[in-house]
Backbone as a printed PyTorch tensor [residue, N CA C, xyz], in Angstrom:
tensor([[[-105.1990,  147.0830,    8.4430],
         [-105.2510,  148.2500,    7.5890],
         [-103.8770,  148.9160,    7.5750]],

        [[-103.1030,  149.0280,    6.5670],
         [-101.9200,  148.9780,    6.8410],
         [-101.8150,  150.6490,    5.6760]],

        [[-100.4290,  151.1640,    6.4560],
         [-100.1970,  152.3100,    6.0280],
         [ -99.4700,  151.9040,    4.7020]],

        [[ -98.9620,  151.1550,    4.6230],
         [ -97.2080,  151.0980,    3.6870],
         [ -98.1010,  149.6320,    2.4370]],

        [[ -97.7120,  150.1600,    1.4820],
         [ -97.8610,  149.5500,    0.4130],
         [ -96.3710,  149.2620,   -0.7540]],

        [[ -96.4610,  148.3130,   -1.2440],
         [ -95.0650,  147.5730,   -1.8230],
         [ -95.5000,  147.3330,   -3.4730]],

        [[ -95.2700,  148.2800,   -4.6680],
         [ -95.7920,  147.5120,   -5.8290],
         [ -94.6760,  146.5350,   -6.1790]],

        [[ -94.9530,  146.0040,   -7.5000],
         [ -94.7530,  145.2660,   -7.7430],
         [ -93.0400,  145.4830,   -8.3720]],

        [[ -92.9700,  146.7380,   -8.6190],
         [ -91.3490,  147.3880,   -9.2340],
         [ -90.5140,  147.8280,   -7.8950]],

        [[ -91.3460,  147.4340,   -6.6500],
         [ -89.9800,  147.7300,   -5.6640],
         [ -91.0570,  149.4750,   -4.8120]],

        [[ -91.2670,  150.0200,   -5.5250],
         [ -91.8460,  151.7760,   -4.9470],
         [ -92.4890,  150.8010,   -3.7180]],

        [[ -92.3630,  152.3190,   -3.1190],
         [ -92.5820,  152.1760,   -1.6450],
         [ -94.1940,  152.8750,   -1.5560]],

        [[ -95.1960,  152.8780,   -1.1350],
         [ -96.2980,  154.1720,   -0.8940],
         [ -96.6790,  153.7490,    0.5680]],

        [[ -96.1700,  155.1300,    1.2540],
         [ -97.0920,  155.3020,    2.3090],
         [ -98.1600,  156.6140,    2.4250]],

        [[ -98.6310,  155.7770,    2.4280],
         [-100.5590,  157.0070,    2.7780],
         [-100.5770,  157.9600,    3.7260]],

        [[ -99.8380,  157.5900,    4.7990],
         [-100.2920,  159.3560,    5.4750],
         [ -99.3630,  160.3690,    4.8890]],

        [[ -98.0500,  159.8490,    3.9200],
         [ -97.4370,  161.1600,    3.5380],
         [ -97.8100,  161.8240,    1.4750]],

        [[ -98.8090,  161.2530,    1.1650],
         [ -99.0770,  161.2980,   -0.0990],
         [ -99.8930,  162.3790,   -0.3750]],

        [[ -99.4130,  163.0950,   -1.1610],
         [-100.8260,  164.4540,   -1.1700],
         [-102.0670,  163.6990,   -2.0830]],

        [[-102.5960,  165.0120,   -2.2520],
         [-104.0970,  164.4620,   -2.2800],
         [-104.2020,  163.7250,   -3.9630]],

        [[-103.1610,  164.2070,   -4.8860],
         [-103.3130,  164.3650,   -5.9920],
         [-102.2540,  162.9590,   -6.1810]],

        [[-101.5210,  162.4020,   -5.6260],
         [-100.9970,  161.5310,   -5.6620],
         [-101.7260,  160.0430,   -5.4810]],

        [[-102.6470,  160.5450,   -3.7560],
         [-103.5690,  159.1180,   -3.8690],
         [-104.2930,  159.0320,   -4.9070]],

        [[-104.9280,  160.2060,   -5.2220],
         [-106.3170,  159.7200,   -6.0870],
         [-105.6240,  159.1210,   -7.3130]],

        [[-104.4840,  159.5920,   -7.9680],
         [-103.8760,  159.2660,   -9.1120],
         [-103.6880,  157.3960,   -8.7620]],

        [[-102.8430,  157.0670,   -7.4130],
         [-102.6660,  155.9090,   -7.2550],
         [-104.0650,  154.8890,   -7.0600]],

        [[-105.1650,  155.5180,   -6.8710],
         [-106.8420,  154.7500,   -6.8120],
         [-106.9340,  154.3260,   -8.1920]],

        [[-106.7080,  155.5090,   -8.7270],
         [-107.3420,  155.2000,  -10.1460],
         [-106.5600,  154.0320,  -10.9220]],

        [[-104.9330,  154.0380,  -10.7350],
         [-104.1100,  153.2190,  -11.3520],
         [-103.4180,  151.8110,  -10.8930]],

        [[-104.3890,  151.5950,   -9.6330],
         [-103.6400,  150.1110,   -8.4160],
         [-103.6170,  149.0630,   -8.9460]],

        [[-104.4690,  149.0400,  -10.1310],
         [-104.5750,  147.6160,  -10.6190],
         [-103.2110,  147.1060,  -11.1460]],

        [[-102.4830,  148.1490,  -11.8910],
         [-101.2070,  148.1420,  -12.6280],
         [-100.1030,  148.0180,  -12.0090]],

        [[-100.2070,  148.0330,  -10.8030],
         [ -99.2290,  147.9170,   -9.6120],
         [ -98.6700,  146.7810,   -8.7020]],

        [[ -99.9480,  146.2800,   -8.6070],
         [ -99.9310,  144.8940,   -8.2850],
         [ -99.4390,  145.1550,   -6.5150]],

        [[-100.3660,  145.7880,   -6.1270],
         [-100.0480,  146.5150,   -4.6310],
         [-100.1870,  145.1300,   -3.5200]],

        [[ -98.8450,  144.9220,   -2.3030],
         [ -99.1840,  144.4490,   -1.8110],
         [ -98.8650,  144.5670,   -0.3310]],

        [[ -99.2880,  144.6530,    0.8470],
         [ -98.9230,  144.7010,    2.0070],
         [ -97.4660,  144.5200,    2.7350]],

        [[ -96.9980,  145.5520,    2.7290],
         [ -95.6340,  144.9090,    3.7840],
         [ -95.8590,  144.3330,    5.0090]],

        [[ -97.1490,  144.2810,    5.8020],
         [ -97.0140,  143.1120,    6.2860],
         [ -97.3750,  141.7720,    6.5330]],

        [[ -97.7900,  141.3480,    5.0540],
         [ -98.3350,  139.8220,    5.1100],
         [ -97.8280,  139.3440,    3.3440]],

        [[ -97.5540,  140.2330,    2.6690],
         [ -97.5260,  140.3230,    1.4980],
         [ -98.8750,  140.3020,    0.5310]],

        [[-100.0630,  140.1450,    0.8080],
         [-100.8410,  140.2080,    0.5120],
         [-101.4750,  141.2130,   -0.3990]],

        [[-102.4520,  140.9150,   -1.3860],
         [-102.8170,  142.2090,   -2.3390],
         [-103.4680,  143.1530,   -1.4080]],

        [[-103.5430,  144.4070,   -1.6640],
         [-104.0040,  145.8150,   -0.6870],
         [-104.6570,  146.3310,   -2.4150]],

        [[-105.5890,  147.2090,   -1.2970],
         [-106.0400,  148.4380,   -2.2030],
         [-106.3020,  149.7360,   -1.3660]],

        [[-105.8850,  150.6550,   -2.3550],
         [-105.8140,  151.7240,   -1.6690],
         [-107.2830,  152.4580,   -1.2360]],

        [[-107.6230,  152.9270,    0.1550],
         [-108.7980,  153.4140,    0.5940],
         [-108.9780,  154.4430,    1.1560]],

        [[-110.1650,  155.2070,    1.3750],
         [-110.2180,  156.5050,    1.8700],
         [-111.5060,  156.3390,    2.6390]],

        [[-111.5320,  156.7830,    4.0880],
         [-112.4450,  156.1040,    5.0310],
         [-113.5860,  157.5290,    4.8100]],

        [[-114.6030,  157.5100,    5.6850],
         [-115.8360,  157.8440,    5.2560],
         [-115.0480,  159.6930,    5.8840]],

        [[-114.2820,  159.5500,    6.6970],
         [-113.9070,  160.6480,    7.5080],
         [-111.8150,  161.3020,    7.1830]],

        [[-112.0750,  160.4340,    5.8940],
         [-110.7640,  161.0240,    4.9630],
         [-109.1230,  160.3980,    5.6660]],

        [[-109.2860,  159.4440,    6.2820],
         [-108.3850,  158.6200,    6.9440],
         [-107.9140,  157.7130,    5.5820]],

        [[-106.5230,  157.9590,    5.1050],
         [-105.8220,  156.9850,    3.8380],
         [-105.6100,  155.6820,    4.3380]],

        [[-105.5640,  154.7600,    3.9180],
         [-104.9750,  153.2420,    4.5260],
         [-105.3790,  152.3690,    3.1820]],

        [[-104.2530,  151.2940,    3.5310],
         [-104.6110,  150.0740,    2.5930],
         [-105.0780,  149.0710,    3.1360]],

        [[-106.5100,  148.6940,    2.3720],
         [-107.2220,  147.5120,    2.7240],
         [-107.0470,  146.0310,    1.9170]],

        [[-106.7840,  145.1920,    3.2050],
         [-106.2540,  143.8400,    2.4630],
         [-107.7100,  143.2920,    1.4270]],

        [[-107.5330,  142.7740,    0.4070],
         [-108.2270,  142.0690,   -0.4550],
         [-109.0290,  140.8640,    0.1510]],

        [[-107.9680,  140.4100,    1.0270],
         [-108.4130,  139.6180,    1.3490],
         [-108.2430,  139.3410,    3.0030]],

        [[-109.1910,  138.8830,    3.7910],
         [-108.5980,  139.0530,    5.6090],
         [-108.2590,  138.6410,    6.5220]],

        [[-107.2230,  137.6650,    5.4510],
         [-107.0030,  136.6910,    6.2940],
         [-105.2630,  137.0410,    6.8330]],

        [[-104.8770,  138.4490,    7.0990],
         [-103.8750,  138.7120,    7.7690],
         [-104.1550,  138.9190,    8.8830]],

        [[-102.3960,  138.0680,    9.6310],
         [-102.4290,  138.0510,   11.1760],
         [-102.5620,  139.9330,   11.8030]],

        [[-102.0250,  140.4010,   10.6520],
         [-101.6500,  141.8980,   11.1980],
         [-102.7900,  143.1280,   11.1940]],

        [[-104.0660,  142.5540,   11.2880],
         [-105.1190,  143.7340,   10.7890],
         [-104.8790,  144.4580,   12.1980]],

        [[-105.4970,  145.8070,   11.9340],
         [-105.1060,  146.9500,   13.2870],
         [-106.4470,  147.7110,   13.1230]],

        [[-106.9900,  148.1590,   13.9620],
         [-107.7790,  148.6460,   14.6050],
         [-107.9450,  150.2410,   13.6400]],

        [[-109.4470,  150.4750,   13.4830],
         [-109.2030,  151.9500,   13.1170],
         [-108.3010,  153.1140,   14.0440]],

        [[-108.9190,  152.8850,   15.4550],
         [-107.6140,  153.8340,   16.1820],
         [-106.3040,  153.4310,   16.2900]],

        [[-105.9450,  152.7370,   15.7990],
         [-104.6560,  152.1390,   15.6300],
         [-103.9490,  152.8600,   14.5280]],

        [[-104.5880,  152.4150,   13.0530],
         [-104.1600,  153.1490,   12.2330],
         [-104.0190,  155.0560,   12.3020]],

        [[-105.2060,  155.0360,   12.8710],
         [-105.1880,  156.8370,   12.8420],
         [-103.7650,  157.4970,   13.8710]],

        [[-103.5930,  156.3080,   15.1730],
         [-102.6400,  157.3010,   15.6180],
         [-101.0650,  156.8700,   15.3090]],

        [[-100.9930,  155.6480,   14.7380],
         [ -99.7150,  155.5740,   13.8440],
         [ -99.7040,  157.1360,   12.6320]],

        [[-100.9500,  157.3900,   11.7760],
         [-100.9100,  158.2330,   11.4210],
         [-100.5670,  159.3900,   11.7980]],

        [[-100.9200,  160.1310,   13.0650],
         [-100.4970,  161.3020,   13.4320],
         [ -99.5030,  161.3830,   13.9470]],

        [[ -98.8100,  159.6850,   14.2150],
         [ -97.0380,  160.1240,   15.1870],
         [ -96.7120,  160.5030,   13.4800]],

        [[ -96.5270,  159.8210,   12.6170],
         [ -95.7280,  159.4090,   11.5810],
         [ -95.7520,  161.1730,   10.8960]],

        [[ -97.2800,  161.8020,   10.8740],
         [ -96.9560,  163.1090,   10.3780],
         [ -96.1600,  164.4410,   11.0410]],

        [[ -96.5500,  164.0260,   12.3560],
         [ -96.0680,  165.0390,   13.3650],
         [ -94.8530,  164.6670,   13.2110]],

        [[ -93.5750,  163.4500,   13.4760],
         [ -92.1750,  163.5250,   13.2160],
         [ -91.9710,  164.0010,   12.1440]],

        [[ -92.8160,  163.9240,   10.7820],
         [ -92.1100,  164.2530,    9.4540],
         [ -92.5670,  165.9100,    9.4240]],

        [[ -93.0200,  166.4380,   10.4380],
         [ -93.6010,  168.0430,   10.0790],
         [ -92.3170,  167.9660,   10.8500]],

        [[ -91.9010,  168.3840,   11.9430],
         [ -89.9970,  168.3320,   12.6360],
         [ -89.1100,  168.1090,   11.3950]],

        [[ -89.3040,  167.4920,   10.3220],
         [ -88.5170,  167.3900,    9.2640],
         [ -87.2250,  165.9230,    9.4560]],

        [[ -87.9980,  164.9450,    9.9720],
         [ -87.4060,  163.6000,   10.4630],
         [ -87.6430,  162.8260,    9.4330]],

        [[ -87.0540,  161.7960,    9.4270],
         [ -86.7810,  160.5970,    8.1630],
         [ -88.4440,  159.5610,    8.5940]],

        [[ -89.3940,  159.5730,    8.4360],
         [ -90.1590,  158.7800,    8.9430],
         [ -90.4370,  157.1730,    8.2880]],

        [[ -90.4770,  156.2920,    8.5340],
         [ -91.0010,  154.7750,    7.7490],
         [ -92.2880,  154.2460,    8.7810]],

        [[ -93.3820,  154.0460,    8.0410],
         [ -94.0450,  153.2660,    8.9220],
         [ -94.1410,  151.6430,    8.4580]],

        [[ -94.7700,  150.9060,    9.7030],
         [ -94.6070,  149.4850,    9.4810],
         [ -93.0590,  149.3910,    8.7560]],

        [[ -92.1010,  149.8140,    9.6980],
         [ -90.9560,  149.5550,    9.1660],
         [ -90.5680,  147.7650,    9.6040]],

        [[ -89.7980,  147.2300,    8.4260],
         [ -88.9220,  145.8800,    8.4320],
         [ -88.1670,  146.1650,    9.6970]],

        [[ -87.8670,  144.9810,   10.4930],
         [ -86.7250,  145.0720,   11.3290],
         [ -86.4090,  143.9980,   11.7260]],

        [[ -84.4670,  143.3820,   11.7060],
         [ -84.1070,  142.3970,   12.4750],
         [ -84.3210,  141.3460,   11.0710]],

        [[ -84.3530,  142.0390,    9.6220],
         [ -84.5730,  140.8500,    8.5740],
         [ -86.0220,  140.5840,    8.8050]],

        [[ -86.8690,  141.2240,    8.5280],
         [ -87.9020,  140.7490,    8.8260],
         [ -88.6670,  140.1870,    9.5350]],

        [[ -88.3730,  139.7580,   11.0550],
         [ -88.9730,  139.3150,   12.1430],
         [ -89.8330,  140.1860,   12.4060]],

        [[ -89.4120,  141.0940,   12.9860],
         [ -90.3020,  142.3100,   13.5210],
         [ -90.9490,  143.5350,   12.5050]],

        [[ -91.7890,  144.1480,   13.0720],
         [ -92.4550,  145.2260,   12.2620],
         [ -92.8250,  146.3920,   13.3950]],

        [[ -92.0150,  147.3680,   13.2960],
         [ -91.8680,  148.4800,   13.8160],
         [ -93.5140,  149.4090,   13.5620]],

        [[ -93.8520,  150.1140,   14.1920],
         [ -94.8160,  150.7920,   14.2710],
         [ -94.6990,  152.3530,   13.3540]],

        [[ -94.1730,  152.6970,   13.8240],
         [ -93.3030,  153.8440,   13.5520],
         [ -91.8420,  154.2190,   13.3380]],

        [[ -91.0580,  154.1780,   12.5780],
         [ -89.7380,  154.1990,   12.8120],
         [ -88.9300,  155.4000,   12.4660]],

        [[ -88.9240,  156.3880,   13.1060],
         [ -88.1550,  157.9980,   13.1370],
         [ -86.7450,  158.1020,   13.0350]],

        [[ -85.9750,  158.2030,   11.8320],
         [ -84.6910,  158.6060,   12.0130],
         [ -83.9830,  160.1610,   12.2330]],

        [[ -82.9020,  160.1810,   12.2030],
         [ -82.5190,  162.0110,   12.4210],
         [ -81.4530,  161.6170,   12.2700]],

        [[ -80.0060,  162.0780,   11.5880],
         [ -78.9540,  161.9150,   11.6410],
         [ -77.9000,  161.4220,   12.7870]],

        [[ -78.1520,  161.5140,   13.9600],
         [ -77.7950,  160.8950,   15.0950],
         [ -78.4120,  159.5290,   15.8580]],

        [[ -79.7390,  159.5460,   15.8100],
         [ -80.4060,  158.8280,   16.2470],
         [ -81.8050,  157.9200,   15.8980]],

        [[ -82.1770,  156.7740,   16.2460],
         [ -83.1150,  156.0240,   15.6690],
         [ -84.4630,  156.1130,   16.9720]],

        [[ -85.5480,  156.1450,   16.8140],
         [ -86.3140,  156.3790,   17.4330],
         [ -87.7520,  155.3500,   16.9130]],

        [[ -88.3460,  154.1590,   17.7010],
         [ -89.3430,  153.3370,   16.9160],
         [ -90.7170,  153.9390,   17.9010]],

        [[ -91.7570,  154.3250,   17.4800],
         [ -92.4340,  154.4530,   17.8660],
         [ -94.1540,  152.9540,   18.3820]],

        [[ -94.0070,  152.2960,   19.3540],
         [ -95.0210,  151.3200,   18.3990],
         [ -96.3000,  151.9410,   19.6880]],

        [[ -97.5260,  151.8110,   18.8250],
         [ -98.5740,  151.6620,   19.2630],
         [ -98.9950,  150.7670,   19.6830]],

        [[ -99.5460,  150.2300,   21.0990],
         [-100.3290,  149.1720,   22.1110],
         [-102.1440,  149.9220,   22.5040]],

        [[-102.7850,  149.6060,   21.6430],
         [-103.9650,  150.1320,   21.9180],
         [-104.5910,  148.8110,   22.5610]],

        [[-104.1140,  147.5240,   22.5650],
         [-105.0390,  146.5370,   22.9270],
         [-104.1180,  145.6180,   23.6930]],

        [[-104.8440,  144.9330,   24.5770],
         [-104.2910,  144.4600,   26.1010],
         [-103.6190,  143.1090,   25.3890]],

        [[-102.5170,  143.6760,   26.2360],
         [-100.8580,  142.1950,   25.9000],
         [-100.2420,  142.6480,   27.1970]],

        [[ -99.2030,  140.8570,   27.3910],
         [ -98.8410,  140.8360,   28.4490],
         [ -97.6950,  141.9590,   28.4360]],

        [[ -97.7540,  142.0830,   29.9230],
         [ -96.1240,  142.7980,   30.2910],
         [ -95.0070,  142.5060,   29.6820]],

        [[ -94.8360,  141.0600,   29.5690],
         [ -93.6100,  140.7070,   29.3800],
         [ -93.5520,  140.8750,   27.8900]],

        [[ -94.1580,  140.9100,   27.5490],
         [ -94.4190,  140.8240,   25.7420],
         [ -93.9780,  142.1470,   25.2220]],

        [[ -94.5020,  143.2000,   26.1460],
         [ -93.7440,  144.6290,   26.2220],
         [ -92.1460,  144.6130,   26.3780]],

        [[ -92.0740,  144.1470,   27.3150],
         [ -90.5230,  144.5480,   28.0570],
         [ -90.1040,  143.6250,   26.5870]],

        [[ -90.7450,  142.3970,   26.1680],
         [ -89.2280,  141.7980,   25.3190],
         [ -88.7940,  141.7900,   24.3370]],

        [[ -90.0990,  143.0110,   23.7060],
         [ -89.5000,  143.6590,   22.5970],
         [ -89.2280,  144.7090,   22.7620]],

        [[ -89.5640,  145.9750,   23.7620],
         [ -88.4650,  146.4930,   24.1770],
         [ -86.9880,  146.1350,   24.4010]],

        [[ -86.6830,  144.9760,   24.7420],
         [ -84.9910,  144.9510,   25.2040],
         [ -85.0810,  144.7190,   23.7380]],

        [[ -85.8150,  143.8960,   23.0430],
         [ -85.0080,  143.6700,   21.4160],
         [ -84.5110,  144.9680,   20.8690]],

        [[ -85.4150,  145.9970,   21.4470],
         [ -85.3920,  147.3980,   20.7010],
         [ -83.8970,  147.8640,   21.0770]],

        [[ -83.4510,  147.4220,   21.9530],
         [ -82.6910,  148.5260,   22.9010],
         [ -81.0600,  147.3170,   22.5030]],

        [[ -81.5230,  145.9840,   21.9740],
         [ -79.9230,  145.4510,   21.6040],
         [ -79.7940,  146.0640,   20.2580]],

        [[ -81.0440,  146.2300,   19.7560],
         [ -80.9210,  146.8580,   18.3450],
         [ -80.0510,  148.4460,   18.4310]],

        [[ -80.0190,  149.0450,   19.5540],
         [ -79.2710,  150.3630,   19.4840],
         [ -80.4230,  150.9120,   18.9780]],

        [[ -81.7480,  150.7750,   19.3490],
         [ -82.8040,  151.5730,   18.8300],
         [ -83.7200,  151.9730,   20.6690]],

        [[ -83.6210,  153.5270,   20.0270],
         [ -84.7930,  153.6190,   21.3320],
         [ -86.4200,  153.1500,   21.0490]],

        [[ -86.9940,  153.0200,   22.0010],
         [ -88.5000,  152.7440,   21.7650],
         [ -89.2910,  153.4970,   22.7800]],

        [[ -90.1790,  154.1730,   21.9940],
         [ -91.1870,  155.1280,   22.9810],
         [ -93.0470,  154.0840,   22.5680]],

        [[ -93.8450,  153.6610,   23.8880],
         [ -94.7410,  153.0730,   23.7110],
         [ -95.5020,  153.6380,   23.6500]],

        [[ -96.9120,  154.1590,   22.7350],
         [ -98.5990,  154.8300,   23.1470],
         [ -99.4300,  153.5860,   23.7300]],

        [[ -99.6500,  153.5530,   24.8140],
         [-100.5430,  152.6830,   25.6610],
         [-101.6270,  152.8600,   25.5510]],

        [[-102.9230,  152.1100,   25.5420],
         [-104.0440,  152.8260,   25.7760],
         [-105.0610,  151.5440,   25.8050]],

        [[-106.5630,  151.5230,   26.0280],
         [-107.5750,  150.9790,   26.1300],
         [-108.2730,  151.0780,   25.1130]]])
């Protein structure tokens, strides 16, 4: 369930920063867009969960990258809380040419800040080694751990 949507002219849409009058406008008009996942490329449509949570749902499910409802929700609240501070926010940001996919990615005129969410059990090392990727990148990385 992915925050970040890619049409077909290049626009960018991410859902937790869209007011209300923007999604519904983009529900009504997705077909024309040709909306597709930044991370599988896949067609998305735009959704609104029973409890008002925005996200794009793949068409189809056969992406490696599906995420968890608490997954999505608390990518959602880092991504609003940096942009209420008045920070550059991207979620499911590109990184490294496309290898990687950042969770959260916070800029500020001095500094880069990736936020990624770990809600589900991976090895240690799998941590640390994209952490050091983070850290040759000249990017800090802050982890949300959880069960």
């Amino acid at each position: 369930m992915p925050l970040l949507a890619l049409a077909s002219d290049g626009t960018r849409f991410e859902a937790w920063v869209m007011s209300s009058t923007e999604w519904e406008s983009l529900k009504a008009g997705y077909r024309n867009r040709a909306l597709t996942a930044g991370c599988c490329g896949s067609a998305v449509v735009p959704v609104t969960s029973q409890t008002g949570w925005r996200f794009f749902r793949h068409k189809a499910a056969a992406c490696p990258g599906q995420e968890s409802p608490r997954h999505l929700i608390t990518k959602t609240v880092v991504a609003r809380a940096a942009a209420a501070l008045g920070l550059d926010v991207t979620t499911e940001a590109r990184l490294y040419d496309g290898a990687a996919t950042a969770d959260v990615l916070i800029r500020h005129r001095s500094w880069k800040v990736v936020v990624e969410v770990q809600l589900s059990r991976i090895p240690l090392a799998e941590i640390e080694g994209r952490q050091k990727r983070y850290e040759a990148a000249g990017l800090r990385c802050a982890w949300l751990v959880g069960l």
